[in-house]
N, C-alpha and C positions, 0 to 999 in steps of 0.2 A: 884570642880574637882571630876571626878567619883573613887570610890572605885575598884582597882581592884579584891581583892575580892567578891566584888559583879557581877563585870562584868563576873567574873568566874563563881560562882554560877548560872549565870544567863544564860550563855550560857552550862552549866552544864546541866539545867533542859530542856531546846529546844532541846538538841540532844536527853535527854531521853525519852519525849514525842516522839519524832519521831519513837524513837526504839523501847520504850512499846505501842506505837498505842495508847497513851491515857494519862490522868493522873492517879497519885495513889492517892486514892478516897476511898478505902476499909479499914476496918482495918482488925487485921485476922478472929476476930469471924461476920464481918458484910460478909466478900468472905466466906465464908462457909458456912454460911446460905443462901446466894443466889447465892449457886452452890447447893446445898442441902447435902451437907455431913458434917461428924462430924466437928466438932474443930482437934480431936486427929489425924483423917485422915490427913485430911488437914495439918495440922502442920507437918506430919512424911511427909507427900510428897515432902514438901516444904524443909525440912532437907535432905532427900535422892537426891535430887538436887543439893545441895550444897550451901544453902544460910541458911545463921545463924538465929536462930529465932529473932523475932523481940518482942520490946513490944507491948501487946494486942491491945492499943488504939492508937497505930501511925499508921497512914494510908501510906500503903505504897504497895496495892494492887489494879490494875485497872482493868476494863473487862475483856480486853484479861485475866488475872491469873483466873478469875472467870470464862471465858465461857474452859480453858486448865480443871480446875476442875472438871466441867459439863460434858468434852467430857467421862474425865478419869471414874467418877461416870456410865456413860452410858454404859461404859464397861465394868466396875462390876455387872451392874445391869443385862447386854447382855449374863452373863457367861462367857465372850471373858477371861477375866482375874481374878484373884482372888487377893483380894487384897495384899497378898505378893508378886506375880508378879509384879502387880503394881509397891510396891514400891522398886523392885531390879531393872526392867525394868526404872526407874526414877532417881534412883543412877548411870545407866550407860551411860542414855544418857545427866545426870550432868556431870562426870567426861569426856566423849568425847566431850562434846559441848564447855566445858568450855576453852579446850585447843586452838579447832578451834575459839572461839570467841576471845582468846586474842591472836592467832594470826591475825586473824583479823584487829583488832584494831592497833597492830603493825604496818600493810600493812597500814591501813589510817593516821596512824601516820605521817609516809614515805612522804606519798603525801600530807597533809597538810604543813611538814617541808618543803619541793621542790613548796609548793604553799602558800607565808605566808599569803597572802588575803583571803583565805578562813579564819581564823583565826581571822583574824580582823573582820570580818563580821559576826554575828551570825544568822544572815537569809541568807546568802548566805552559811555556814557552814550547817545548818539544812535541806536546799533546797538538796545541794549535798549528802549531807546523805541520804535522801528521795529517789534522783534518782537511787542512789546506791546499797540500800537494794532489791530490786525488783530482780537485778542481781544476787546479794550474792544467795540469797535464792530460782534462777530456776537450778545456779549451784549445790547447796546442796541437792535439792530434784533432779534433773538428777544424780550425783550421788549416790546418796541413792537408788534410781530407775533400776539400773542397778545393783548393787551390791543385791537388792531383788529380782529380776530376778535370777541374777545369782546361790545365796545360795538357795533360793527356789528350782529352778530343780534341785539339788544335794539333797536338802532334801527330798521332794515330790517321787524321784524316788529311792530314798537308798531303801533299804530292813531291813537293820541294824538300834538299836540303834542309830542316830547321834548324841546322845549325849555324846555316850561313844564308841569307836571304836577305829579299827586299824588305826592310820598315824605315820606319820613320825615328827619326832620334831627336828628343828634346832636350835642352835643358833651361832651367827657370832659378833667376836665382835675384834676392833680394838686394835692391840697389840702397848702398851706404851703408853697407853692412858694419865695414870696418870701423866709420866712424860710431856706430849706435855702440859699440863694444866699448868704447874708450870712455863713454858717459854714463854708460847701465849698468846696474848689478849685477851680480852672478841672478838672483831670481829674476831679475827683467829682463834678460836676458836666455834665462830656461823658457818662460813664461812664452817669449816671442817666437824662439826656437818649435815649442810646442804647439805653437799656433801656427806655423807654418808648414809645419807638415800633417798635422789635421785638415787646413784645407786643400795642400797638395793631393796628400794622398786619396781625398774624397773627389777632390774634381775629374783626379786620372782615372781613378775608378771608376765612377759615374761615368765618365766618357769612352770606356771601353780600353783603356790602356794599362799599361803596367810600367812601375815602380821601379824602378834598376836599384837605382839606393839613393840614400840621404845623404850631402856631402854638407853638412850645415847651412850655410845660409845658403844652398841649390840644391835641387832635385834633379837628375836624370830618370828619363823616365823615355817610352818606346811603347809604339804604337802599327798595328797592321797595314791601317792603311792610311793617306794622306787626309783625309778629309777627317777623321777622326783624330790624327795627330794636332793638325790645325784647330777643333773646336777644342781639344786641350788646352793649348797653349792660348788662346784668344780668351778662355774662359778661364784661366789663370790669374792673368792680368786683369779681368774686369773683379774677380774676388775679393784679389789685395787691393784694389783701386774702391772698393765699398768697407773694407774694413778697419774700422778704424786704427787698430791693433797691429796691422802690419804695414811695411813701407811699399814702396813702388815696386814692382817685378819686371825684370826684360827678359827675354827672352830668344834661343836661337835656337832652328832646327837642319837638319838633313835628313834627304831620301836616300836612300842606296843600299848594299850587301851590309848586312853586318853579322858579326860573329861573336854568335852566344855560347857562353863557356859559364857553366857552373853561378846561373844567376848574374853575370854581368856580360856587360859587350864590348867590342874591343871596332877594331879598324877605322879608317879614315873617315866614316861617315860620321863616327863619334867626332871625331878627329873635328870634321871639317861644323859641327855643330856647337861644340864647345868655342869654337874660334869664333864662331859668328854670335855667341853671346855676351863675348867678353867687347864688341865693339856695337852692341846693341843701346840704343836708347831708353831712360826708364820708360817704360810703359810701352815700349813697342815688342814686336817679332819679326824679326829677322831671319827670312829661310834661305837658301841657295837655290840653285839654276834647276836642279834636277825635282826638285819639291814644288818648286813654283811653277814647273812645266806639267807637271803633276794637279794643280790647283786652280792655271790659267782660265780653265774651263767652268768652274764650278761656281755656281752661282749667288752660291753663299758668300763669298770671298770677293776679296779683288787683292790684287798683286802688281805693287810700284816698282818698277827697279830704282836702284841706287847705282851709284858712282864706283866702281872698283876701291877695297882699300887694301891694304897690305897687311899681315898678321903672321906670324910666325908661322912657317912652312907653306904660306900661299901670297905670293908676291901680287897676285892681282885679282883678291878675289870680288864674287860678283854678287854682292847680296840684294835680295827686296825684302820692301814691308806687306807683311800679310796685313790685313784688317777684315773687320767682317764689312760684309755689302753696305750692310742698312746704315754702320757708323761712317763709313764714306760720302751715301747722300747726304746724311746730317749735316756733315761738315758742312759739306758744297753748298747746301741750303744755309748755313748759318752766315758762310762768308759773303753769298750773295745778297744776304738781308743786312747785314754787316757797311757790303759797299753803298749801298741801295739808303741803308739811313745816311750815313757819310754824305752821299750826294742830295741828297732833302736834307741837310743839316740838321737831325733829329739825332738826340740823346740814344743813346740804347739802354734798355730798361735793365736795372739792378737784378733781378731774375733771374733776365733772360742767358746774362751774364754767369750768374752761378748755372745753370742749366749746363751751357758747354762747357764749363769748367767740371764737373760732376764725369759729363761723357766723357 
């Protein structure tokens, strides 16, 4: 009677051939000498990807690892990079593949559990992987293709530093998060997870911005200019405020220098935006002094100061509420209709009621 064990093993090693294009055949010091670079190299690039070192004499390196080596080495050799680019540029596209790879594998999960003969089969299992991978991989280079396009004509034509400039920095992140965890399931819980960065990441797009990354229940995300920042984030908060499926959003921004490094940003402007979310009200946006002197003018908008509060590294800071124009008058018209029945001692109509409650 066959070993399941083994049958697992076994069909273990056919999907990985398929994946790695080959067997592991190398050990580490035999793939570095026939890619031509050190040991030392080798090992730190293989680290900065995110796979644990291995012992010297397990083979567990195939072509493909050796000709990814060669390419890297030719572009050390070309000037293209130096080798601490190298290996920051290797840690980052560790850390972003890895994520898309296991969800990947999640997605074939899916469709192996909805098709249990693949399963059974381990050459029908390894066939469909085969046919599979060719697709995975026109969609990941068309997107990457187009996002190079994209970041490119913004770089190419700046005039400025892009490494360090003026934008705008958001972040949006769901209020009550912690308590919806401690009642929902893991799937109600994925479920809402994936529903919120669908319409995250649609609204930033839609609105001209970009995505820094997903931190679960927030988004950071960063935008060129103020005015596009702000219809972000106002258009965030009206999303989750229409959908049934997600909770309240608050939100805080800043203007100022920030520094982009390998897909994220760093310095006080984040600094000073993250701080302003964490004392945001649900459903409101909260920007600083330099954002709102930025937006004072724009017609779309209107901008309240608030009260100085205090938050970790800013003993007295100075926030406002952004809002859009048109939901301002509203107010101001509903409260004056509001006083106005009050003083004719006239009911206010059940409607009219849900109406500003809605806005």
């Amino acid at each position: 009677m066959p070993d399941k064990d083994d049958d697992f093993a076994a069909l273990q090693l056919g999907i990985e051939r398929v994946l790695l294009g080959g067997e592991r055949k190398y050990t580490r010091g035999q793939a570095a000498e026939k890619a031509g670079v050190t040991l030392d190299r080798a090992s730190t690039l293989w680290r900065a990807l995110g796979f644990a070192t291995t012992d010297s004499d397990e083979p567990i390196f195939t072509d493909g690892d050796v000709h990814a080596l060669q390419v890297t080495v030719g572009l050390m050799d070309a000037g293209i990079i130096d080798p601490q680019t190298a290996t920051s540029a290797a840690r980052m596209l560790g850390q972003h593949l890895s994520r898309l790879a296991e969800w990947q594998v999640h997605m074939l999960r899916s469709v192996i559990d909805a098709n249990p003969e693949l399963a059974a089969d381990e050459r029908q299992l390894a066939r469909f992987i085969e046919r599979l991978l060719p697709d995975l991989e026109q969609m990941q280079s068309f997107a990457w293709r187009r996002h190079l396009a994209a970041f490119a004509g913004r770089v190419l034509a700046a005039r400025e530093d892009f490494e360090s400039r003026q934008q705008v920095v958001g972040f949006a992140d769901m209020v009550g998060y912690t308590s919806l965890t401690r009642r929902a399931s893991e799937s109600e819980l994925g479920e809402l997870l994936e529903r919120f960065e669908s319409v995250a990441s649609t609204v930033i797009a839609e609105n001209h911005g970009q995505v820094v990354k997903m931190l679960g229940d927030e988004v950071l995300f960063i935008a060129d200019d103020p005015v596009r920042g702000a219809t972000i984030a106002l258009t965030l908060l009206e999303a989750a405020e229409s959908d049934d499926d997600l909770p309240p959003l608050r939100c805080g921004m800043a203007f100022g220098r920030v520094l982009g490094r390998y897909g994220d940003v760093y310095g006080s402007t984040v600094n000073l935006a993250s701080r302003l979310t964490s004392v945001a009200r649900p459903g409101t946006v909260l920007i600083d002094i330099a954002l709102a002197d930025e937006l004072s003018e724009v017609d779309e908008f209107t901008v309240r100061s608030r009260r100085p509060v205090s938050v970790r590294g800013y003993s007295r800071l100075k926030p406002s509420v952004l809002r859009w124009a048109s939901d301002e008058q509203a107010g101001l018209l509903d409260l004056a209709q509001q006083r106005a029945a009050e003083l004719l001692g006239l009911e206010e109509d059940p409607e009219d009621r849900k109406r500003k409650k809605r806005r």
